[in-house]
C-alpha positions as CSV (number, residue, x, y, z in Angstrom):
1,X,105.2,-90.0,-46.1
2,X,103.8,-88.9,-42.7
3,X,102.6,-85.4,-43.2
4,X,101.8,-82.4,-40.3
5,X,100.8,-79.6,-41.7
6,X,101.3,-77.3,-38.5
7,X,105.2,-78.2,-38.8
8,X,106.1,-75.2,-41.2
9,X,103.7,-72.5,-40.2
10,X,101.5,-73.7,-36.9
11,X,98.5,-72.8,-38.5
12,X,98.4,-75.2,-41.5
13,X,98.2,-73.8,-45.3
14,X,97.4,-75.6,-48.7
15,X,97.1,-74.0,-51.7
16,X,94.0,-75.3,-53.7
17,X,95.4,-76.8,-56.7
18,X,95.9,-75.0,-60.5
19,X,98.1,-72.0,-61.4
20,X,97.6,-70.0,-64.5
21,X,99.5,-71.6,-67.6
22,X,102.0,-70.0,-69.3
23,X,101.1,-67.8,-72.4
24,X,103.2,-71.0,-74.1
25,X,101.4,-74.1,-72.6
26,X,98.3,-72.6,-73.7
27,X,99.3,-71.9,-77.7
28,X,100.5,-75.4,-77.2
29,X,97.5,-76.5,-76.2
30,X,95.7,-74.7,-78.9
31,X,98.1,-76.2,-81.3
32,X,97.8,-80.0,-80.5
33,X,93.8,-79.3,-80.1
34,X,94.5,-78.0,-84.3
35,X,96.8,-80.7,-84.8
36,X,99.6,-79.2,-85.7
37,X,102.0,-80.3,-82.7
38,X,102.0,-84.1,-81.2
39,X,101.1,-85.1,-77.9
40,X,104.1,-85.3,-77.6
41,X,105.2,-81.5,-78.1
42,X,102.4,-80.9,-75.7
43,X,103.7,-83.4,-72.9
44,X,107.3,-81.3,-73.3
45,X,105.7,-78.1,-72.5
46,X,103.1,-79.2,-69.8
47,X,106.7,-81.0,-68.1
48,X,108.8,-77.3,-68.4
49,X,105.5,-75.7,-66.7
50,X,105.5,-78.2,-64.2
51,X,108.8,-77.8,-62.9
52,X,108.8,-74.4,-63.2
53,X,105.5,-74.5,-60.9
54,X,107.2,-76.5,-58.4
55,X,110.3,-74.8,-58.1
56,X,108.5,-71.3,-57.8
57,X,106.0,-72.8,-55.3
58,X,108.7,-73.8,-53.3
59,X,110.6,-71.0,-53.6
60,X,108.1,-69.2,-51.3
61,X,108.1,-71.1,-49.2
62,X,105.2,-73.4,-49.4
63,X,105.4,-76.4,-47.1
64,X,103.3,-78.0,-49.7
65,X,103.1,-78.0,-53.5
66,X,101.0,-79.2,-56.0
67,X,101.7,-79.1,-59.7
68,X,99.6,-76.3,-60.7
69,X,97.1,-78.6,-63.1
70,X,99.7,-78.1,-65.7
71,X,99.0,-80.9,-67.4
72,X,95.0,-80.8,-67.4
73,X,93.1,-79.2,-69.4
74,X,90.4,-78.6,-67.1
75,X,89.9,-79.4,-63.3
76,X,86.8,-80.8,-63.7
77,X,87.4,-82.9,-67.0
78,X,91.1,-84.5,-66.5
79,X,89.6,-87.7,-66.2
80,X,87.3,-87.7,-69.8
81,X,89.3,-86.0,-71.9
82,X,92.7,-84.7,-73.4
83,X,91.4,-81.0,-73.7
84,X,89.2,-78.4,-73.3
85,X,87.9,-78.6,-77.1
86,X,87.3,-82.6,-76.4
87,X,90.0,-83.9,-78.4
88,X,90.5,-87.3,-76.8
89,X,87.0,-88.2,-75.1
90,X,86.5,-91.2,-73.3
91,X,84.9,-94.2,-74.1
92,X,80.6,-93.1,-74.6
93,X,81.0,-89.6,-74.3
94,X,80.0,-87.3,-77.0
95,X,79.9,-83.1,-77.2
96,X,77.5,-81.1,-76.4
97,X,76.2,-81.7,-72.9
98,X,75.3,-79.4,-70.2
99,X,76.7,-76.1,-69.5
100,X,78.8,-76.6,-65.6
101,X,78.4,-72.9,-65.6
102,X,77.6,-69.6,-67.1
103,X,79.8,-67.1,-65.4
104,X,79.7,-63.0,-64.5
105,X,80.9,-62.0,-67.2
106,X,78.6,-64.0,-69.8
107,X,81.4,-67.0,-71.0
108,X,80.5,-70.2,-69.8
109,X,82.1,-73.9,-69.6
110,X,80.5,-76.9,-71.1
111,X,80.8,-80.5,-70.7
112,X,80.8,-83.1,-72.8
113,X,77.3,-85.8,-72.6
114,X,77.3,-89.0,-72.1
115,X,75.8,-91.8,-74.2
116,X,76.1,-95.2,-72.8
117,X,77.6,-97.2,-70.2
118,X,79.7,-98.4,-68.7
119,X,81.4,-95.2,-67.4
120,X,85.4,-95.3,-66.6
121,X,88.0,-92.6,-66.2
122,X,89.9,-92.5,-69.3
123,X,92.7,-91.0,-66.9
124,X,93.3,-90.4,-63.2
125,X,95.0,-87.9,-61.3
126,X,97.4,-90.0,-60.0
127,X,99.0,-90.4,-63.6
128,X,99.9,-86.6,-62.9
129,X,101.2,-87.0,-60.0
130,X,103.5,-89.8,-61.2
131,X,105.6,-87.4,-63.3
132,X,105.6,-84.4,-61.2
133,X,106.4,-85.7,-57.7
134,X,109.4,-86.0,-59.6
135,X,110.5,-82.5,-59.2
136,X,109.3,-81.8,-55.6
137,X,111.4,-81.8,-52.9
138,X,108.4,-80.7,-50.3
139,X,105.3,-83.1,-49.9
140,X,102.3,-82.9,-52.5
141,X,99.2,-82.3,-52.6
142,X,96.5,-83.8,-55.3
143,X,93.3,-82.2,-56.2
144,X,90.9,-84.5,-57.5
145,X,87.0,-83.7,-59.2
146,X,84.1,-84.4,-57.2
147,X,81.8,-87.2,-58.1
148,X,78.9,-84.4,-58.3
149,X,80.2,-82.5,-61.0
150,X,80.5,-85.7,-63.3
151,X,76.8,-86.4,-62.3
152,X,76.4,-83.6,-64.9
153,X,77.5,-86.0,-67.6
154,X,74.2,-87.9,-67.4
155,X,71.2,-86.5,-69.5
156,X,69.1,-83.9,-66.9
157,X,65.5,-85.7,-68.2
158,X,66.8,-88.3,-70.4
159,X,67.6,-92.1,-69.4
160,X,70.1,-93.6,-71.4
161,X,69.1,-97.0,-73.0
162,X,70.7,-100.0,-71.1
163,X,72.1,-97.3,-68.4
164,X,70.2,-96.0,-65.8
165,X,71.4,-93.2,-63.9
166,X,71.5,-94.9,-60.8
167,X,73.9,-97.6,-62.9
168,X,75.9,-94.8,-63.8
169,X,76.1,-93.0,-60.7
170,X,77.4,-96.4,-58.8
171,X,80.6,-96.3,-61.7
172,X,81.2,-92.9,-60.9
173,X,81.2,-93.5,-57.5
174,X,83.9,-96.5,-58.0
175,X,86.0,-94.4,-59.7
176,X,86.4,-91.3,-57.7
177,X,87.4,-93.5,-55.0
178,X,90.0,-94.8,-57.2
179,X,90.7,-91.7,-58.3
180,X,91.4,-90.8,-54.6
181,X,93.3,-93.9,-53.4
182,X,95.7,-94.1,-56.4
183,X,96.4,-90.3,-55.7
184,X,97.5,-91.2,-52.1
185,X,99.0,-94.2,-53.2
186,X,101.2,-92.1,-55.7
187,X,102.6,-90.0,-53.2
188,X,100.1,-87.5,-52.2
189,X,99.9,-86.7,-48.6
190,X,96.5,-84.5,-49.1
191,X,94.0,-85.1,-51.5
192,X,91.5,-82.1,-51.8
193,X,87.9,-82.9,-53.6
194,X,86.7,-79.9,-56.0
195,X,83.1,-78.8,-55.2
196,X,82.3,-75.8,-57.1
197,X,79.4,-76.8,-58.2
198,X,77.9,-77.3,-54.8
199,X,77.2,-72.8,-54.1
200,X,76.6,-73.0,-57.9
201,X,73.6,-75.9,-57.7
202,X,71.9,-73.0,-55.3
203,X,70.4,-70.7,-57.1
204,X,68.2,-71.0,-60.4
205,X,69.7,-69.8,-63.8
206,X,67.2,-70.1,-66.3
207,X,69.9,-70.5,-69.3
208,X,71.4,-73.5,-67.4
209,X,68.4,-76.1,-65.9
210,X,70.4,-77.9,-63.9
211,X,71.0,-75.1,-61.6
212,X,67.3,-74.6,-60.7
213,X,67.0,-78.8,-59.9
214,X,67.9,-78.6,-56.2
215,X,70.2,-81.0,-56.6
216,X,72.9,-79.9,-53.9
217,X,71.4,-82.8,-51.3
218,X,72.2,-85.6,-53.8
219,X,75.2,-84.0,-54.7
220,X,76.2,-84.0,-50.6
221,X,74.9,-88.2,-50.7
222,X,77.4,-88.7,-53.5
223,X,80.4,-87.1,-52.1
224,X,79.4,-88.7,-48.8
225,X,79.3,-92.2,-50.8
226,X,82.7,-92.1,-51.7
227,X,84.5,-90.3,-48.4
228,X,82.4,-93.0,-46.3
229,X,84.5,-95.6,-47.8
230,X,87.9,-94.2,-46.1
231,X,88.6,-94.4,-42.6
232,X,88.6,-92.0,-40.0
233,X,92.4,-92.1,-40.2
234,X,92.5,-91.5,-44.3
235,X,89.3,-88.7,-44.1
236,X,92.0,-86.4,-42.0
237,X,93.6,-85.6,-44.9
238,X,90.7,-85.6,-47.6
239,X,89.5,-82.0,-48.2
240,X,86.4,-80.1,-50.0
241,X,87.0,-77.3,-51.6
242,X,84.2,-74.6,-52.4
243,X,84.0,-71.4,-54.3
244,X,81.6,-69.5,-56.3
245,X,84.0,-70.5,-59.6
246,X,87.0,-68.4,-61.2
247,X,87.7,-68.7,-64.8
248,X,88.9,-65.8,-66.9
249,X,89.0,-63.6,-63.9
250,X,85.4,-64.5,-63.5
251,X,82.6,-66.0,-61.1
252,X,79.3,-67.8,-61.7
253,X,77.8,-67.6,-58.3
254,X,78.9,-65.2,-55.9
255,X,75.4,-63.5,-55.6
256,X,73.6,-67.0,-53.7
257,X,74.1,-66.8,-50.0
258,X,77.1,-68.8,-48.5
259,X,74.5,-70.1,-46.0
260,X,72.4,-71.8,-48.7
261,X,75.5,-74.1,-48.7
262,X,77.6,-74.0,-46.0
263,X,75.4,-76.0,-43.5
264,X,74.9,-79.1,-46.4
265,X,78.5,-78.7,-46.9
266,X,79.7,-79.6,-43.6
267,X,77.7,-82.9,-43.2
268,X,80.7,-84.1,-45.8
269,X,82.2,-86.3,-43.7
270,X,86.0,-84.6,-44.7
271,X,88.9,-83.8,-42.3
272,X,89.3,-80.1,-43.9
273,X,87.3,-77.6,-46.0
274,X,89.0,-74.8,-47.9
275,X,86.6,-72.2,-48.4
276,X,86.4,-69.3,-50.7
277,X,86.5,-66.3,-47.8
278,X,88.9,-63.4,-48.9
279,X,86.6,-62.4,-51.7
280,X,83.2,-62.5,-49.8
281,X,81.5,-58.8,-48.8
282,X,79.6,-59.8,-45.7
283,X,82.6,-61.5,-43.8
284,X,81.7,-61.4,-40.4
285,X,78.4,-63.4,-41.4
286,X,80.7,-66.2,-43.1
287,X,82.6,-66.8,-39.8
288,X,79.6,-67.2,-38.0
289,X,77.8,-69.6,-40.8
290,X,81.4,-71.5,-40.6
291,X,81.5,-71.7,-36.7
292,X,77.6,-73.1,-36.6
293,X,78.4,-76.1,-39.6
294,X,81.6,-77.0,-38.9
295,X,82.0,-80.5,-36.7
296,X,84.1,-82.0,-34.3
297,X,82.9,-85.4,-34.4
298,X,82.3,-86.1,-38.2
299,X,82.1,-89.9,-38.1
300,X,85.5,-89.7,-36.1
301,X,87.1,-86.7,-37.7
302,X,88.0,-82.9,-36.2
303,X,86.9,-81.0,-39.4
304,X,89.6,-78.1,-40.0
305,X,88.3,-74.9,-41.5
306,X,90.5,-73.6,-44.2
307,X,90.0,-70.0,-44.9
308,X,90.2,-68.0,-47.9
309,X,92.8,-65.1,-47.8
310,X,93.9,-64.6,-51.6
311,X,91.6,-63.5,-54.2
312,X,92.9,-65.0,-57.4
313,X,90.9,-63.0,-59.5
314,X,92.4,-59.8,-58.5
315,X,96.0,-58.5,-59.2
316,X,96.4,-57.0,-56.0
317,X,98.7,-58.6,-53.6
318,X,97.6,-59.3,-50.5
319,X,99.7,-58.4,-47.6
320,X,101.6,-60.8,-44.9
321,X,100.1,-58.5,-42.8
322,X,97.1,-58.4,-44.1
323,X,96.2,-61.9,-44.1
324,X,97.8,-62.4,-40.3
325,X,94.8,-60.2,-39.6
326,X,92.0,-62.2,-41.3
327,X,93.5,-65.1,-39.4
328,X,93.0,-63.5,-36.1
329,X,89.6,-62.2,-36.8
330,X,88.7,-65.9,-37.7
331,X,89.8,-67.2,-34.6
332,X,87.2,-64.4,-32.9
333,X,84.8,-66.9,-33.8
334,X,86.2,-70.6,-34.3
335,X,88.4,-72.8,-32.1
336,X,91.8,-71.7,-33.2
337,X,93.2,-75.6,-33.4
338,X,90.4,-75.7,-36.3
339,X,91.6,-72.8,-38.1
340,X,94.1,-72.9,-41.4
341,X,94.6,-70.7,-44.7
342,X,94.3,-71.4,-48.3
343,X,93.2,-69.5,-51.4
344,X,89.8,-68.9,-52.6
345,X,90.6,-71.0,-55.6
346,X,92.5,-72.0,-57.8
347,X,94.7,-69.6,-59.8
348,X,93.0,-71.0,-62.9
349,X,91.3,-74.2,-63.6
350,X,91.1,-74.2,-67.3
351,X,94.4,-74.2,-69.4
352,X,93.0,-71.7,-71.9
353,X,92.6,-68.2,-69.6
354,X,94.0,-65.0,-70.6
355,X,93.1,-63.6,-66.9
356,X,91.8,-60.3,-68.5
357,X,92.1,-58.7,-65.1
358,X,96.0,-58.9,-65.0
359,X,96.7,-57.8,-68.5
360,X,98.2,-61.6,-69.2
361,X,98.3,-64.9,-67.7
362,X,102.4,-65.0,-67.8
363,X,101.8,-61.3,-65.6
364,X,99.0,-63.5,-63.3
365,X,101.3,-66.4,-62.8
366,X,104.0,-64.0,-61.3
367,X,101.3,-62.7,-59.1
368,X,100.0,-66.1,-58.1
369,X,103.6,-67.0,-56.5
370,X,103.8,-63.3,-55.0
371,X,100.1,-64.0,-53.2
372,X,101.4,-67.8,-52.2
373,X,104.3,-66.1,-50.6
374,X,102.1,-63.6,-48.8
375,X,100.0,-66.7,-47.5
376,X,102.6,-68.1,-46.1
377,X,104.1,-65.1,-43.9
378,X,101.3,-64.3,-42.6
379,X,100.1,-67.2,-41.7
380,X,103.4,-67.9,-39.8
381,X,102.4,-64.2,-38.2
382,X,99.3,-65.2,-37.6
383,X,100.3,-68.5,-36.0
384,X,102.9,-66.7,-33.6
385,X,100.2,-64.0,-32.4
386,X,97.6,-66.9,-31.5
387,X,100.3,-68.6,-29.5
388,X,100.2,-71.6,-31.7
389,X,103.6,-73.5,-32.5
């Protein structure tokens, strides 16, 4: 499928990817994690939240959909593992590895370690896609994990016997190209990379070593290692996305300076960035950051600058209006044919997420569609005032 995004709106808008789960699909998760429903069960209930996703994501009038991560546990760990609680692990993966993050509000997220090679996806995101293109009438779009985050997997000052790092870091890079070209191939017409980690590997949290490793310039060479096998013509519609994390309402690195990243982040050789804006104090300083990184020429690709205007974490609903005006104000400083809209983040990345700040994630996921709907008018505003069709 041949896909513009200006055709709906002018200004082009994605959402990122995930959508809280319904106060059902996560005691169903809970359950099959305790064994006392089959995969099955769980399968049923990821398909009803799917489609109910879909239907409500189209219902506002979102030129593109995704499936809200219905069926993953976890953003970052669809590929390893059945569940948050690692029921299911793939092939020489054990618990207890790193933490990916200690957040605000003192929870944090752990993956699992790894303890041989050779490493392989136990499941891709195209699988997901498979079922739930099913119930879309408008074209999808597939988030996929970054090769950076998985990096994690790897002991921080170990080497594993009979696997080297640089062994294991060749795998991962096979398989988040295939990761990304069996997405496409499965009916995608955007496939969006989640960086998270990337503000996150800036600063230097002494409960969590990795963070205080610099590791953001290897992390930019790994990325780079897998977009630099797609063409010019593919790379158009490959994204980044960045934020400073949102789980439970809560962040794990909003305090580092968006220009400790921002400038690494755009020597990704990707066609679009969606970037965590609406939530940021210091705004005027982010446009400016954005307008000096961003590229025209990025080995043959325009890169597109898609800005935040929905905070997730906050109940609030953003107005059409509101977010027409952020739009405007961006293009104050960038070339408005580079300019689009998105969310922070997703709505929620993990399936188990009471979103404490809206009272209940069945209350969040009514919001979610409410902000998406807001996105979309005033983008369509936005796109009318600017003069762009």
């Amino acid at each position: 499928m041949t896909y513009d995004p200006r055709t709906a709106t002018g200004i082009p808008t994605e959402p990122v990817g995930s959508l809280p789960r319904p106060s059902k699909l996560q005691a169903a998760y809970a359950a099959y994690d305790a064994g006392d429903i089959s995969k099955a069960d769980l399968e049923a209930e990821q398909e009803e939240a799917v489609r109910d996703s879909i239907s409500r994501m189209e219902a506002a009038g979102s030129p593109i959909v995704s499936d809200g991560e219905q069926r993953w546990s976890s953003f970052a760990t669809y590929p390893i593992t059945d569940t948050l609680a690692g029921t299911g692990l793939a092939d020489h993966l054990a618990g207890g590895g790193q933490y990916f993050a200690i957040f605000a509000d003192g929870h944090h997220r752990q993956l699992p370690r790894l303890t041989g090679g050779p490493f392989r996806y136990k499941s891709f995101a195209a699988d997901s896609l498979k079922l739930s293109i099913k119930s879309a009438t408008k074209p999808m779009k597939q988030a996929v994990i970054a090769p950076s985050m998985l990096a994690l997997l790897y002991p921080l000052d170990e080497e594993i016997e009979g696997y080297s790092r640089e062994a294991f870091e060749a795998d991962l890079v096979d398989e988040c190209e295939k990761d990304v070209r069996e997405a496409f191939a499965a009916g995608a017409v955007r496939v969006s990379i989640d960086f998270t980690e990337g503000r996150l590997s800036c600063r230097n949290d002494s409960r969590n070593p990795w963070t205080g490793r610099q590791m953001l310039p290897h992390f930019i060479e790994l990325i780079n290692a897998v977009l630099d096998r797609f063409t010019a013509e593919e790379r158009v519609n490959i994204g980044i996305h960045t934020c400073p994390g949102g789980d439970c309402d809560s962040v794990h690195s909003a305090d580092v300076p968006y220009n400790d990243l921002l400038p690494s982040m755009f020597q990704l050789n990707a066609g679009y960035f969606m970037i965590q804006f609406k939530s940021e104090r210091n705004q005027e300083q982010v446009y400016k950051d954005i307008a000096a990184s961003i590229r025209t020429d990025a080995n043959g690709v325009v890169q597109m600058a898609y800005i935040g205007v929905i905070n997730p974490q906050n109940p609030r609903v953003e107005s059409a209006e509101e977010v027409c005006e952020q739009l405007i104000a961006a293009a104050n400083h960038l070339p408005k044919e580079q300019i689009a809209s998105t969310d922070d983040c997703g709505f929620s990345p993990f399936s188990i997420d009471v979103k404490p700040n809206h009272g209940s994630p069945d209350y969040a996921r009514d919001v979610a569609f409410q902000k998406i709907e807001s996105r979309i008018k005033g983008t369509q505003m936005a796109a009318e005032k600017l003069g762009i069709h």
